[in-house]
Structure formats: structure tokens, C-alpha cells
C-alpha positions in Angstrom: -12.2 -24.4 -7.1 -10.5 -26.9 -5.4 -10.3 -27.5 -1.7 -7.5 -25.9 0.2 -4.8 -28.3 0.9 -3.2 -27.0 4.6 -0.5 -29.3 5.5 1.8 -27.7 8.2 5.3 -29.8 8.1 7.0 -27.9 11.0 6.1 -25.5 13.5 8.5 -24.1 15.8 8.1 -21.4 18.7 10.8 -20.4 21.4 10.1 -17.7 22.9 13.0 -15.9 25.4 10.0 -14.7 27.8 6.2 -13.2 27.6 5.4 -9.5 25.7 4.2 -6.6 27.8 0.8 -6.6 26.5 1.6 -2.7 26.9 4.0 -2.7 24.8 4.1 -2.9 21.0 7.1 -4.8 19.1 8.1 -3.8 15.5 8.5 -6.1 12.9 9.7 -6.4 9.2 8.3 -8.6 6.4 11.2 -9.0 4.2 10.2 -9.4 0.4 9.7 -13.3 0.1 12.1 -14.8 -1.9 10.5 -16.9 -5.0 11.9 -20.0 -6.2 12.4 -21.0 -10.1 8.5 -21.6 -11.4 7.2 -18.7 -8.6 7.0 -15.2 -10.1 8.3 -12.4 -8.5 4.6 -10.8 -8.6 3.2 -13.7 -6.9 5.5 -13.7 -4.3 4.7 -9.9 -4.0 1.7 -10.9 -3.5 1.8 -13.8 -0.4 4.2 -10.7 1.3 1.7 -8.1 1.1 -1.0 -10.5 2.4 1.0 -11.6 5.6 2.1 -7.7 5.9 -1.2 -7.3 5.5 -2.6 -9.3 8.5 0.6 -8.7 10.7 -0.3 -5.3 10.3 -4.5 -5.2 11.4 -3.2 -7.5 14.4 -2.8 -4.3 16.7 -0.1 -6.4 18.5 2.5 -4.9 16.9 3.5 -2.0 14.8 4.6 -2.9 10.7 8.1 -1.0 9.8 7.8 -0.3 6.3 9.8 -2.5 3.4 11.2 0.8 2.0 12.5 2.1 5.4 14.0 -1.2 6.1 15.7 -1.8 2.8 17.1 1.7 2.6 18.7 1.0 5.9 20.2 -2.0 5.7 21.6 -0.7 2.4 23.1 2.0 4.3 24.9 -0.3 7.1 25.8 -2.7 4.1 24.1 -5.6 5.5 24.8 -9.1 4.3 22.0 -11.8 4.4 24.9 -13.8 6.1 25.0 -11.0 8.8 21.3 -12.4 10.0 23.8 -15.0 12.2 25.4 -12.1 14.0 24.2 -10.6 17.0 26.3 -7.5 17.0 25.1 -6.6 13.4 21.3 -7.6 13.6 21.4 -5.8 16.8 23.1 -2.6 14.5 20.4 -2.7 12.2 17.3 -3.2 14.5 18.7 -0.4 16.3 18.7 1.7 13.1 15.5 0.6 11.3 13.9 0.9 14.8 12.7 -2.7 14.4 12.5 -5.5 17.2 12.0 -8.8 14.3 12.6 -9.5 11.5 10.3 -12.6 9.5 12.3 -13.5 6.4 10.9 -16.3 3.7 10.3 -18.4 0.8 7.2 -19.3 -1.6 7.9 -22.3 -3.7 5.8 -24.4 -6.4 5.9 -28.4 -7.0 3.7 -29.8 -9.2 0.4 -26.8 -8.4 1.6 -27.1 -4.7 2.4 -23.9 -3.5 5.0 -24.0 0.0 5.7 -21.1 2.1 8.3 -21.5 4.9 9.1 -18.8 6.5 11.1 -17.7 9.9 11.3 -14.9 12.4 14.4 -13.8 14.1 15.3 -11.1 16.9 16.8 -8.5 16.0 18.3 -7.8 19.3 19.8 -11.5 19.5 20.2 -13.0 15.8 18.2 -15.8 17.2 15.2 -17.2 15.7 12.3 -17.1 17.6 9.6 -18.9 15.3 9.8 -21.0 12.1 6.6 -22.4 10.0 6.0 -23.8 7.1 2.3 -24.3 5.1 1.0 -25.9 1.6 -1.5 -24.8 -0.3 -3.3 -25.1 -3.7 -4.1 -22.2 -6.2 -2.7 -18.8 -5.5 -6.6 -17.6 -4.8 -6.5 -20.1 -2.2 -3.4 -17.6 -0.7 -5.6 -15.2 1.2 -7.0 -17.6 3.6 -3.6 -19.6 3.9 -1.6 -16.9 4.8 -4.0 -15.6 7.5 -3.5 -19.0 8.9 0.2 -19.3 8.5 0.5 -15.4 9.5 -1.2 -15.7 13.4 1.7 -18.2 14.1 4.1 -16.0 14.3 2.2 -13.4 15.7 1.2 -15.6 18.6 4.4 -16.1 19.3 4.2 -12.6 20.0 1.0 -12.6 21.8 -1.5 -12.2 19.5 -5.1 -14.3 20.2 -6.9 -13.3 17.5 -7.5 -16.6 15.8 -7.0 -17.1 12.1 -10.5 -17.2 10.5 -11.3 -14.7 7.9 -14.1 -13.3 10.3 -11.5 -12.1 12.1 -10.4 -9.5 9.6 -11.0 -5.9 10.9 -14.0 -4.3 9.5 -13.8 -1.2 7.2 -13.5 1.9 9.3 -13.8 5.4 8.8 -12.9 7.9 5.7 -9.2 8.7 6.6 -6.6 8.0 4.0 -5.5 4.4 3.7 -9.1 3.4 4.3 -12.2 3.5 1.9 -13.6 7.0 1.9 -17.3 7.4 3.4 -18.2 4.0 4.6 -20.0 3.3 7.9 -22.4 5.8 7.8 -24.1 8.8 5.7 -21.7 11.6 4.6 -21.5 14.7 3.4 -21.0 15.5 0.0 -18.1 18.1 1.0 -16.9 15.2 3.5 -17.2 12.6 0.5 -15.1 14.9 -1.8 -11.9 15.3 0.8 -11.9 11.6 1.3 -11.9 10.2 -1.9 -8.8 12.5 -2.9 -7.1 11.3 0.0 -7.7 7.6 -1.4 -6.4 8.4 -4.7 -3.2 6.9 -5.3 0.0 8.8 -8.0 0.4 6.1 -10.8 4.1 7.0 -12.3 3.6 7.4 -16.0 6.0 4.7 -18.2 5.6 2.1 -20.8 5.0 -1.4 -21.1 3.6 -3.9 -23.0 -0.5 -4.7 -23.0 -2.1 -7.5 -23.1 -1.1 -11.5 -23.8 1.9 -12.9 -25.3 1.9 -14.2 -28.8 -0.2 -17.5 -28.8 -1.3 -17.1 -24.8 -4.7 -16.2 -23.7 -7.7 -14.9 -25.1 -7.8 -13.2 -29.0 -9.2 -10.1 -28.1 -6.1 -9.8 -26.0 -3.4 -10.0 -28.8 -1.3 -8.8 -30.3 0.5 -7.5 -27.6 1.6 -4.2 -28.1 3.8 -1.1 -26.3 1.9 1.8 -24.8 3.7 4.6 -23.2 1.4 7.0 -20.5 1.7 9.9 -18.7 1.2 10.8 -14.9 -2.4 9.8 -13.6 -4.0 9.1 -10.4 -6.5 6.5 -10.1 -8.8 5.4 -6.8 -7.4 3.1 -4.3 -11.0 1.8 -3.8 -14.0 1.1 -6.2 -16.6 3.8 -6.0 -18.8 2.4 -2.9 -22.3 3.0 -2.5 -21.9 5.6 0.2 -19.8 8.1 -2.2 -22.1 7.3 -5.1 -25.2 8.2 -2.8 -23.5 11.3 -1.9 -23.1 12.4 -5.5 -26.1 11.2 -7.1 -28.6 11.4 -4.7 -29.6 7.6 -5.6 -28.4 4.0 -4.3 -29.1 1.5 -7.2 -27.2 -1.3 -5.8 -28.5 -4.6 -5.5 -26.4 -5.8 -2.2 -27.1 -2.8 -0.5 -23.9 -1.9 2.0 -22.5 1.4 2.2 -18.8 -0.1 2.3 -19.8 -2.6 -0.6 -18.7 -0.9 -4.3 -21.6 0.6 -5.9 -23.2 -2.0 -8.8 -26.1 -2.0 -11.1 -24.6 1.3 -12.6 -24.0 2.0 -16.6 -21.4 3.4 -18.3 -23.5 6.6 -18.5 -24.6 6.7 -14.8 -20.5 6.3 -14.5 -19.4 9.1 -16.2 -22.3 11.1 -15.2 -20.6 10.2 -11.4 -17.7 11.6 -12.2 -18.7 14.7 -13.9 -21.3 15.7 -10.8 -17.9 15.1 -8.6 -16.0 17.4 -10.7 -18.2 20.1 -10.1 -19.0 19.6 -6.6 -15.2 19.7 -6.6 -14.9 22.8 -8.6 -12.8 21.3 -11.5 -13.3 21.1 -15.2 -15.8 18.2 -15.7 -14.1 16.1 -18.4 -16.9 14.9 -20.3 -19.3 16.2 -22.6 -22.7 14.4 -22.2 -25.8 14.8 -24.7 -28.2 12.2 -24.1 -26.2 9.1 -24.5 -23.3 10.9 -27.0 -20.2 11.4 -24.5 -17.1 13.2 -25.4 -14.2 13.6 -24.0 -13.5 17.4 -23.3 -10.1 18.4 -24.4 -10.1 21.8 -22.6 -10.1 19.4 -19.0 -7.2 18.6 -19.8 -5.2 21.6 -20.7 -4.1 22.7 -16.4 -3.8 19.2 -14.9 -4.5 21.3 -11.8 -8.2 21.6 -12.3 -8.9 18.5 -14.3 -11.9 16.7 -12.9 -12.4 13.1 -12.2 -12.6 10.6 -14.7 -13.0 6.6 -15.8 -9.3 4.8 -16.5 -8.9 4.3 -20.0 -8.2 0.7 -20.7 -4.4 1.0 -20.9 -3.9 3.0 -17.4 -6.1 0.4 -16.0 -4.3 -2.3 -17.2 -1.3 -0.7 -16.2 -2.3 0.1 -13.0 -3.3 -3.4 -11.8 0.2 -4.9 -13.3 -0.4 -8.4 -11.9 -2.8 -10.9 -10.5 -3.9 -10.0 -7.3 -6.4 -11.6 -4.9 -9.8 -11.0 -4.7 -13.8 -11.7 -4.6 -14.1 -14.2 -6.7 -16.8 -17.4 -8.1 -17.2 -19.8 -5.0 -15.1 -17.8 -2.6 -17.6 -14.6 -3.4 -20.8 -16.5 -1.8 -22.4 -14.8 -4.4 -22.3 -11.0 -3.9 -20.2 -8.4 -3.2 -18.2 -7.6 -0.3 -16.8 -4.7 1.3 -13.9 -2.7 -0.2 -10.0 -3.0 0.6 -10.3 -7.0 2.6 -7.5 -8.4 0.3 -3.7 -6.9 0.1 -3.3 -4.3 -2.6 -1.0 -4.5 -5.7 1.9 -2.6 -5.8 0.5 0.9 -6.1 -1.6 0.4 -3.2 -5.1 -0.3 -5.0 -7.5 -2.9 -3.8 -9.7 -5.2 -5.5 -8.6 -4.1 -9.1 -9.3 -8.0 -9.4 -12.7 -9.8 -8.2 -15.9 -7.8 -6.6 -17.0 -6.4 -9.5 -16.1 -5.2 -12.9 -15.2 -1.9 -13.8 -16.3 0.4 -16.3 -13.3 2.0 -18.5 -13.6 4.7 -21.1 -12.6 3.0 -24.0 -14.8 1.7 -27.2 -14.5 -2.0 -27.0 -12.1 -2.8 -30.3 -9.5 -5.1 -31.4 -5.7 -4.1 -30.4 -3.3 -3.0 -32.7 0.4 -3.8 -33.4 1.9 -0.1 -33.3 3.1 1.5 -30.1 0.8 4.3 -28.9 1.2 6.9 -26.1 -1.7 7.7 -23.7 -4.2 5.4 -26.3 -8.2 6.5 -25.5 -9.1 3.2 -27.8 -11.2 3.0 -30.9 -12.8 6.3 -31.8 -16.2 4.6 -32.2 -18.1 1.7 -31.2 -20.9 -0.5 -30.0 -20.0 -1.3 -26.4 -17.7 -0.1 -23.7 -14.6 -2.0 -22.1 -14.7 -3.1 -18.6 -12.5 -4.5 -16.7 -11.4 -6.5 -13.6 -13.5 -9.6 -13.2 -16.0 -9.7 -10.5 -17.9 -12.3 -7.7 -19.8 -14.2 -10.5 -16.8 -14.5 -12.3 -14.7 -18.7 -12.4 -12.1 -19.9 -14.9 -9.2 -18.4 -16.1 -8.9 -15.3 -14.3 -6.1 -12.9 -15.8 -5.3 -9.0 -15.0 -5.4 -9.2 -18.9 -9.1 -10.3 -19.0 -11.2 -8.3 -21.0 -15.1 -8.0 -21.5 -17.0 -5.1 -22.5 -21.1 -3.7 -22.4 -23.2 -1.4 -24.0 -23.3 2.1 -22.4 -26.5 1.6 -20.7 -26.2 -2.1 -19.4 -26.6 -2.5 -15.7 -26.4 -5.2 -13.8 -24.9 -6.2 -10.3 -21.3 -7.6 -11.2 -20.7 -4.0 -12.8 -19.3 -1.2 -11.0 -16.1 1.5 -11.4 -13.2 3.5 -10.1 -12.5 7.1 -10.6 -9.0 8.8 -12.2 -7.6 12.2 -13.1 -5.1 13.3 -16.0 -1.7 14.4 -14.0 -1.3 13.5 -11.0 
């Protein structure tokens, strides 16, 4: 990987007069504009990760994309309003929001720029401006952290802009990873992993690589239509699996870490013990090392127990590149769960930390559209899926690799689902 280049080509702060340090400000983080060669997805991305860190800066309080959006949509605000006191100071009023930091992510040659500027929402005057360079989208993460604590110490923030600055992992509330920083109970483990499981709309789109682009176990490219599922915002961490099983066969033992060293067995044995601590209809079937899928689990989505993804909803689910533990930046192991910005649906580390166990047979695609596939019917390995720390190279949401059922080893781990939800 190559080195971060940071060059900063203007920073500018004016600042009408010091913040109560009593008193919080709210800011908006407009979606990032992305110029021609910048997909929307990636600049989905740099905004979540300065939302992100804006947002574990305790200095001020986030105001939610959707609420803003849906406001100024309601006052029909014009981005050529932004120059107009009496209408910025209409819609701060209305979205309840103090600033506003609006931007662009551009690309030149690999160089990635992000310029970006924050104006008062009170005044229509702008109160910081910043621009940064970087290499390599993974490279994003640490860039934005950086670029992010400009702004926010120009609204008093001192927290400095190394990654060992990020808040730890707390507590097993939802929006945070269930059952870490201590030993739970299994009835506590339960509640908080279904408050960390996030709705997954059901639709259809197309899987895997274009014609002629990536990997050939990724073609052809085909059209998949699912239903409603739920999937977990967070891998499975060692605490929850220790709370189920009884057993902690991780290798970088942390109870915030994701569980590794597991099988595709010990997986789906995971989620059937959950099911019935949970009282629901276990979903599998498990002889020995013969697993099958039980079809009366899924007849009252209601009491349908926990699950793996099958390779489609996982796929689906993830949607894009994200940032994550990864080759060099991993230092070799795991790390705790939820430190990078999650995707669009609100999951974390579907890319990097380790890879995840999926239901399916491992098997060529097919051409034909299919609706809620399971994959092949038989097989000799199972899918994973999701890259982990060991992993360099091309790195692609549409990576595949797969394992036999009872591999274990530490780059391998897994999140739950459930039919319905």
C-alpha cells in the first residue's frame, strides 16, 4: 500500500467569537458532491466517514441527512440560497441546525481531493474552508479524521486527529456492538444483538462483475430479486459467541474483536443455540456434519430463528466498497467491531476484519434471474465472504472465496440474519 499523500492547499478558519463549552452546536454534513471519475458510492463513503468522526467528537450534536434534506425540500431551498442570510437563517431555524459543512471529492490521475466548507446557518457566512489530498480510497479513513478535526476545532474541539483518538466500543445499546466490554448474560446477549440487527429492504439487482471485469468465479453477472431480511450490523464478537456456546476459540482474544477460528458448522450451530435461547424455530437441521435448511422456520417470519446470509443477501447488503481492516493497515489481526463508517444500511465491517461464513455451496453463477437463490444444492466447500486483515490486492465487495465446512482458521468469522424482517 502506498504511503498517504496529505497535502493541505488551503486552510481557512474565522471564527465570529469562542463556543460555550456548555453548549453543544448542531451541524449538517451535506452528501459530498462527486466529480466525473468519483462514484457516487465513494463519495458516500468519505461523508459517512467525516459524519462519522464529527459525530464521536462530543462537541457537537450530528442532525441527521434525512431530517435535513426533507426540510429543506419543504422550504424549497436552492443551493444558491447558501448566500442568503434570511433563508439559511429560515432553514437552520427549521432543521434545528447551527452549520452547515457542504463539499466535494474529486480524482486526478489516483489523487483523490476533498475540499470542503462550513457555513453558519444563522449568518450565510462561512466560517471554515479546507481542502486535503490523498492516495487510495483505503487511505480515506485516516485522511478524513485529519481533515474532519479542522472544522471541528473551529468549533472547539481538542481532540487531535490520530486514529487513537477514536472512541472505544462501549456498551450493548443499539447503534453499538452488542455485549462487549465485559461478560454478559445470555438473556442480556439475546436483547442486544436484536437491537443491532438492521431491516434490509427486499429488491433486485444485479450480482457479481460486469462482463470481462474481475475475477471468473464472479461472472456472468446475473439478476437476483430477494425478499425482506434482517442481517447484523456487527460480526458476531467473541463476547456473544461465548455467551451462546459456552467456548471462546478465538485466536486474538478481545471480547469487542469478532469471533475467528470458527467453521461453518460451529456457525450454524451459533445460530441455531441462539434461536432456541430465543424461543424461535431454529432454521437448520444438523446431523453430524449434514445441514439442511428447515423449511417449516420459515413458514411465520415471526418466529423464524437466526440464520447465515446467503451469498446473494450478503452481497446485496454490502452494495459497495467500504473501508475496513485490511493487509498493512490491519497490523496483522483483528480489531474491534464498528471503528470504520458503515455502508448505507448501517452495517460495519462487511469489508476487512475477517471473512464471513455464508450459507451457500460454493458453485459457478448462472445466467438466469433467480429470486431469493440459496446457491448450488450440493457441494464441496462453503462461500465466504468479505475479505479480512490478511487480505492485499484487489479488494472488491464482489470478492469471493469459499472453505470446507469444518476449516477454521483466524481470518474467518460470521454475521447472523433472519427471513422477514
Amino acid at each position: 500500500m502506498k504511503k498517504a499523500l496529505f497535502a493541505v492547499l488551503c486552510i481557512l478558519f474565522a471564527i465570529a467569537g469562542p463556543l460555550s463549552a456548555q453548549q453543544k452546536r448542531r451541524v449538517v454534513v451535506q452528501q459530498f458532491a462527486n466529480s466525473k471519475g468519483v462514484s457516487a458510492e465513494n463519495a458516500r463513503t468519505v461523508t459517512n466517514l467525516i459524519r462519522s468522526r464529527i459525530g464521536a467528537s462530543g462537541v457537537v450534536t450530528l442532525v441527521t441527512r434525512d431530517d435535513f434534506d426533507k426540510i429543506a425540500a419543504e422550504h424549497r431551498f436552492q443551493m444558491s440560497d447558501w448566500s442568503n442570510p434570511n433563508k439559511t437563517a429560515e432553514l437552520g431555524a427549521a432543521v434545528g441546525a447551527d452549520y452547515i459543512m457542504v463539499g466535494e471529492i474529486d480524482e486526478m490521475d489516483g489523487i483523490y481531493f476533498v475540499t470542503a466548507r462550513m457555513i453558519d446557518l444563522n449568518t450565510a457566512e462561512q466560517i471554515a474552508s479546507s481542502d486535503i489530498e490523498f492516495e487510495r480510497l483505503n487511505q480515506a479513513r485516516t485522511a478524513m479524521e485529519e481533515f474532519t478535526d479542522r472544522f471541528l476545532q473551529a468549533l472547539g474541539y481538542s481532540g487531535g486527529s490520530t486514529s487513537s483518538s477514536r472512541p472505544a466500543v462501549q456498551g450493548a445499546r443499539p447503534g453499538t456492538p452488542a455485549n462487549t466490554g465485559g461478560s454478559f448474560s445470555l438473556q442480556q446477549t439475546i436483547r442486544a444483538i436484536n437491537a443491532n440487527m438492521a431491516r434490509i429492504p427486499g429488491g433486485t439487482f444485479l450480482m457479481g462483475s460486469p462482463k470481462e471485469t474481475g475475477n471468473t468465479n464472479e461472472r456472468p453477472q446475473h439478476q437476483v430479486s430477494l425478499g425482506n431480511f434482517s442481517i447484523g450490523k456487527y460480526e458476531v464478537t467473541q463476547d456473544e459467541y461465548e455467551a451462546v456456546m459456552g467456548r471462546n476459540p478465538s485466536t486474538f482474544k478481545a471480547s469487542d474483536h469478532p469471533v475467528e477460528t470458527v467453521s461453518w458448522l460451529d456457525a450454524v450451530e451459533f445460530c441455531n443455540k441462539l434461536s432456541q435461547a430465543a424461543n424461535l424455530t431454529p432454521v437448520y437441521m444438523i446431523s453430524g456434519a449434514n445441514v439442511t435448511w428447515n423449511a417449516n422456520a420459515q413458514v411465520d417470519p415471526r418466529s423464524a430463528g437466526y440464520r447465515l446470509p446467503t451469498e446473494a443477501e450478503w452481497e446485496y447488503a454490502c452494495g459497495e466498497w467500504i473501508d475496513g481492516w485490511l493487509g498493512s493497515s490491519s497490523s496483522g489481526m483483528t480489531h474491534p467491531v464498528g471503528q470504520f463508517a458503515p455502508n448505507r444500511y448501517g452495517l460495519y465491517d462487511m469489508i476487512g476484519n475477517v471473512w464471513e461464513w455464508c450459507w451457500d455451496w460454493y458453485g459457478t453463477y448462472g445466467k438466469d434471474e433467480q429470486s431469493n437463490p440459496r446457491g448450488p444444492a450440493s457441494g464441496a466447500a462453503r462461500v465466504r465472504r468479505g475479505l479480512s486483515w490478511k487480505n492485499n490486492g484487489r479488494l472488491m465487495f464482489v470478492n469471493r472465496d469459499y472453505g470446507l465446512a469444518s476449516e477454521r482458521n483466524n481470518a474467518i468469522g460470521f454475521r447472523i440474519a433472519r427471513s422477514g424482517h
